[in-house]
C-alpha positions as CSV (number, residue, x, y, z in Angstrom):
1,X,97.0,107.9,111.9
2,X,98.3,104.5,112.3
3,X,102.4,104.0,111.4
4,X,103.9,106.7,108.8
5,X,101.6,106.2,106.0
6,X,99.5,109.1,104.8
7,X,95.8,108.8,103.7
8,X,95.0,110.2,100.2
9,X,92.5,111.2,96.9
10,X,93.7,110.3,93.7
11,X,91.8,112.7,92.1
12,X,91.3,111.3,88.7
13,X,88.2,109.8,90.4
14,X,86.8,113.2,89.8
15,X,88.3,114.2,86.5
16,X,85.0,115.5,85.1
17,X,84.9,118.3,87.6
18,X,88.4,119.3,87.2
19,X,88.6,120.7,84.4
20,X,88.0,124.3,85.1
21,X,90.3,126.5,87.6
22,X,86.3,127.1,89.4
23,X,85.9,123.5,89.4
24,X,88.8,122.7,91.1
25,X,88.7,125.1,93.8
26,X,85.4,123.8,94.2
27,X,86.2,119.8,93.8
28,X,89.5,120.8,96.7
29,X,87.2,122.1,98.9
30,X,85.2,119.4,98.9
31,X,88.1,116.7,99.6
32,X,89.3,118.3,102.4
33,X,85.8,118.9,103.5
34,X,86.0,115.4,104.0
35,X,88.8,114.6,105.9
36,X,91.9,113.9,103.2
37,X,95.2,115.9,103.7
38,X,96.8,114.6,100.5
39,X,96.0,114.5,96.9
40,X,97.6,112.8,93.7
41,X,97.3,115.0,90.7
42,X,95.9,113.6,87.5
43,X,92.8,114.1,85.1
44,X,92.7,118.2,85.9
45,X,92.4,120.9,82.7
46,X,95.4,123.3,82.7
47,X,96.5,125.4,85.4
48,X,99.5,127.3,86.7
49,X,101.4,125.0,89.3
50,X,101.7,127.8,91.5
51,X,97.9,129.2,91.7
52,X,97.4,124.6,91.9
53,X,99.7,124.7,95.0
54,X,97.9,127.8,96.3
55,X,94.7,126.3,96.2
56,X,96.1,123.4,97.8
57,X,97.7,125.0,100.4
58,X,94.4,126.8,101.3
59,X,92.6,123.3,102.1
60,X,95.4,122.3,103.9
61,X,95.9,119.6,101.5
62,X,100.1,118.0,100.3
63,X,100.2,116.8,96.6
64,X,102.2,113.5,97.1
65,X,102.2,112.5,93.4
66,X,101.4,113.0,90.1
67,X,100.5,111.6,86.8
68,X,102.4,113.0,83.8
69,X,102.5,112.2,79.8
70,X,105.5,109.6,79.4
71,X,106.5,112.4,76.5
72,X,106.5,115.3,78.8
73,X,108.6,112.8,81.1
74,X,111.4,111.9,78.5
75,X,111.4,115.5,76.5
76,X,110.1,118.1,79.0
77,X,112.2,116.8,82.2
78,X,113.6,120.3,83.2
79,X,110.0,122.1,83.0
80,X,108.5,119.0,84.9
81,X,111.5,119.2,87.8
82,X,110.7,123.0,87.9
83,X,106.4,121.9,88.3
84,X,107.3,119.4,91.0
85,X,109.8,122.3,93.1
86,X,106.8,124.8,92.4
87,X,104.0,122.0,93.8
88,X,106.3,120.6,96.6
89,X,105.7,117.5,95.4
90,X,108.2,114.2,95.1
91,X,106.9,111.8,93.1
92,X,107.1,112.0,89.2
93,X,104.0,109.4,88.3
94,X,103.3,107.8,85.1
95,X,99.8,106.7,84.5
96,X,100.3,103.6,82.2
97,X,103.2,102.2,80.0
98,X,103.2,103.2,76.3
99,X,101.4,100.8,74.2
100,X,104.6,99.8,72.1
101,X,106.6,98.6,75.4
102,X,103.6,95.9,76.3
103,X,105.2,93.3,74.9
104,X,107.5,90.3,75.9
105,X,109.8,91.7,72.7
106,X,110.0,95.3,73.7
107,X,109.8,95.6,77.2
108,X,113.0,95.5,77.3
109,X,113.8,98.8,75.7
110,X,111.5,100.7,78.7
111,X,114.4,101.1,80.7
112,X,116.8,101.8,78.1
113,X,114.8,104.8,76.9
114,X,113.3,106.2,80.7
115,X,116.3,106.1,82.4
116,X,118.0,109.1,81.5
117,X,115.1,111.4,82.7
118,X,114.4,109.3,85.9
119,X,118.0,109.9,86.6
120,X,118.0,113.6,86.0
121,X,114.9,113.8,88.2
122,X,116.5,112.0,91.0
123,X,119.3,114.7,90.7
124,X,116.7,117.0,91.1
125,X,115.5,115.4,94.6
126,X,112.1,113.9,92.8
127,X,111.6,109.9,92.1
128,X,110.1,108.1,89.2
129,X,107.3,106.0,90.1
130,X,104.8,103.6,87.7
131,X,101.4,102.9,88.0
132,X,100.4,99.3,87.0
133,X,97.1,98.0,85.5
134,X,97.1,94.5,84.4
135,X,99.0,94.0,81.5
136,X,102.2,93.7,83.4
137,X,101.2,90.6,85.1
138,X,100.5,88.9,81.8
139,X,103.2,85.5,81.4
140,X,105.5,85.3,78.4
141,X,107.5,82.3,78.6
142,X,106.5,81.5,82.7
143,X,107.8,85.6,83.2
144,X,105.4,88.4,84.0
145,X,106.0,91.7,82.1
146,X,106.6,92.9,85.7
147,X,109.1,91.0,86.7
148,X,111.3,92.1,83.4
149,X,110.3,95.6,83.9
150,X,111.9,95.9,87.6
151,X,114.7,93.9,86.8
152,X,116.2,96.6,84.5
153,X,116.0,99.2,87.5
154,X,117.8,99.7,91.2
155,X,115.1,100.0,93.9
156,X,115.2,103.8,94.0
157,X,115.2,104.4,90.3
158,X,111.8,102.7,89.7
159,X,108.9,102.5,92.4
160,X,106.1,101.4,91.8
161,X,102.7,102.5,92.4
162,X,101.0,99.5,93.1
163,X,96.9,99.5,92.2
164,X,95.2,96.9,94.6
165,X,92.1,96.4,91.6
166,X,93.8,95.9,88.9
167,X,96.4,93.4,90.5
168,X,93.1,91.5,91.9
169,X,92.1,91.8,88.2
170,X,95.0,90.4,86.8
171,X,94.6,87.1,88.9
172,X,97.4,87.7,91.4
173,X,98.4,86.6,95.0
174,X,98.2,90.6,96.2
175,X,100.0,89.8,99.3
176,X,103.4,88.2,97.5
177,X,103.3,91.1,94.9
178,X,103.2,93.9,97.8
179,X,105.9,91.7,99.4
180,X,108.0,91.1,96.0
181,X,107.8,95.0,95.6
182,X,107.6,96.3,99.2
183,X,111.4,98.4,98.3
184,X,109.5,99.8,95.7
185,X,105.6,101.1,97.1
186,X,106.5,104.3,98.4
187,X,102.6,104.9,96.9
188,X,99.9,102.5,96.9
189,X,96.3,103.0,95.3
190,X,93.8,101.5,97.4
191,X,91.0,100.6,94.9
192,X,88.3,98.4,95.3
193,X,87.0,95.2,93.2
194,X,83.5,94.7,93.3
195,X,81.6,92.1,91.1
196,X,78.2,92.6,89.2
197,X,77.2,89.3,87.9
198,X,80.3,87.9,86.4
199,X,81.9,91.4,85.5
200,X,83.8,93.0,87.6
201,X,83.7,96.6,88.6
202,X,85.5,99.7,90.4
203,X,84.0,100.6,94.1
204,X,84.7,102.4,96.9
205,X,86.8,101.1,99.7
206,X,84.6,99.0,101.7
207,X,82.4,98.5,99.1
208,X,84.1,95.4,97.3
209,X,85.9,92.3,97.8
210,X,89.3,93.2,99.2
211,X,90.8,92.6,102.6
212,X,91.9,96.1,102.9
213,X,92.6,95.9,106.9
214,X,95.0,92.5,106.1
215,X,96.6,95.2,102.7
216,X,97.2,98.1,105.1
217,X,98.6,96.1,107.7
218,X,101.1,94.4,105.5
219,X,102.4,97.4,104.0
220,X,102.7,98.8,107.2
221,X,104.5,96.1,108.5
222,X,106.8,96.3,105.3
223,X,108.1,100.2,106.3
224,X,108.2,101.2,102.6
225,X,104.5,103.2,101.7
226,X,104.9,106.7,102.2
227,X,101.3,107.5,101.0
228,X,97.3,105.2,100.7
229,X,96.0,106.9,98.0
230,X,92.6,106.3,97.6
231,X,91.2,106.3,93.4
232,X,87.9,104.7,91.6
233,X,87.9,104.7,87.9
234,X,84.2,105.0,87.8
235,X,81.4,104.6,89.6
236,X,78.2,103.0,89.9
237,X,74.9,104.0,88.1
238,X,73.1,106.2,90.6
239,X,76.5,107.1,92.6
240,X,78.6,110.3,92.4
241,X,82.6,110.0,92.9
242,X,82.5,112.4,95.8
243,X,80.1,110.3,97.5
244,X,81.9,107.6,96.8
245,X,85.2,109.2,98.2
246,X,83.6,110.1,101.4
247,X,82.9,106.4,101.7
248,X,86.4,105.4,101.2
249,X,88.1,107.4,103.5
250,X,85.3,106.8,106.3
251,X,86.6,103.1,105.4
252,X,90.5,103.6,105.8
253,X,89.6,106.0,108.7
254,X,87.5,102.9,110.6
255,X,90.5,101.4,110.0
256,X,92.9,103.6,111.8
257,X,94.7,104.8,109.1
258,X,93.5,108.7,109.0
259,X,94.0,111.7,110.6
């Protein structure tokens, strides 16, 4: 594995078959059949945290990160510490911003309201960390939402985890963004942007448009990214996510950033 930074599934690629306590034995197996040894948790049915950490000790696989409801993170903090100690996991991940914060006039408030939990979860050893899409890069007055957004927050109280697609989707230099935030990508999702016609469309590393070696080189270089965490939103008519997922780590393996 090349420098510190871990290779991993987001496994909301494969949400459909993780819905059942059978299914996700199965859909585990099948990761690590493939090579990964770290998972971000996101899109599975319910299950005890400790029969999830089990399984996922079994396949020999660390859960990095997860994706939580942003009400579970502001009124549920203690029971979602007490998930995170049971998983061994440290990062607390929130999928998307709530709709009523996506705006230049109440942006604002997002800090204002998150804090408190993000600070009672750092007490608890765990950080707080955002995924983007591509509303945050949207210019109110020659200001991104982003830039707002991290203002309000020290480096450790809100990291980032930056998704290479949807910053490509948004129409940004990708390179200054990972530099602007490199304090703050602890976890990057390596997603691809692919292009059918004029619309664009999620693929497998390798598969798209993106410099990946010139991505993974520059966050290397930076020191910051803890864990590569591999995720496709959907797939191709005629492809399966797993396939696809094979593809992408035999991509970031080529690469020299696997095990």
């Amino acid at each position: 594995m090349a420098g510190s930074m871990k290779l991993g599934a987001q496994l909301y690629t494969l949400r459909l078959y993780l819905q059942t306590e059978a299914d996700i034995r199965r859909s585990l197996a099948r990761v690590a059949a493939m090579g990964y040894r770290v998972v971000q948790l996101s899109g599975l049915g319910a299950i005890d945290p400790g029969l999830l950490r089990a399984i996922c000790d079994e396949h020999g696989l660390e859960i990095a990160l997860t994706h939580n409801p942003a009400d579970r993170i502001l009124n549920d903090t203690d029971a979602l510490i007490a998930e995170h100690r049971i998983l061994g996991c440290p990062y607390v991940g929130l999928g998307s911003m709530p709709e009523k914060y996506r705006s230049p006039f109440w942006v604002d408030y997002f800090a204002e309201d998150y804090l408190p939990a993000i600070r009672r979860l750092m007490d608890a050893g765990l950080q707080f960390s955002y995924h983007n899409h591509a509303f945050e890069f949207a210019k109110h007055d020659g200001r991104t939402l982003m830039e707002r957004l991290v203002e309000r927050f020290d480096e450790n109280e809100l990291y980032i985890t930056l998704d290479t697609y949807w910053l490509q989707y948004a129409g940004c230099d990708l390179y200054d963004w990972m530099e602007r935030l490199a304090p703050r990508l602890a976890c990057v999702h390596l997603k691809d942007y692919a292009v059918r016609g004029h619309v664009p469309e999620f693929a497998a590393v390798g598969d798209g448009n993106l410099n990946f070696a010139r991505i993974l080189k520059q966050l290397e270089s930076q020191g910051h990214t803890r864990y590569i965490l591999v995720e496709q939103d959907s797939v191709p008519a005629g492809d399966d996510p797993f396939s696809c997922l094979e593809r992408s780590y035999r991509a970031v393996a080529a690469l020299g950033y696997a095990d």
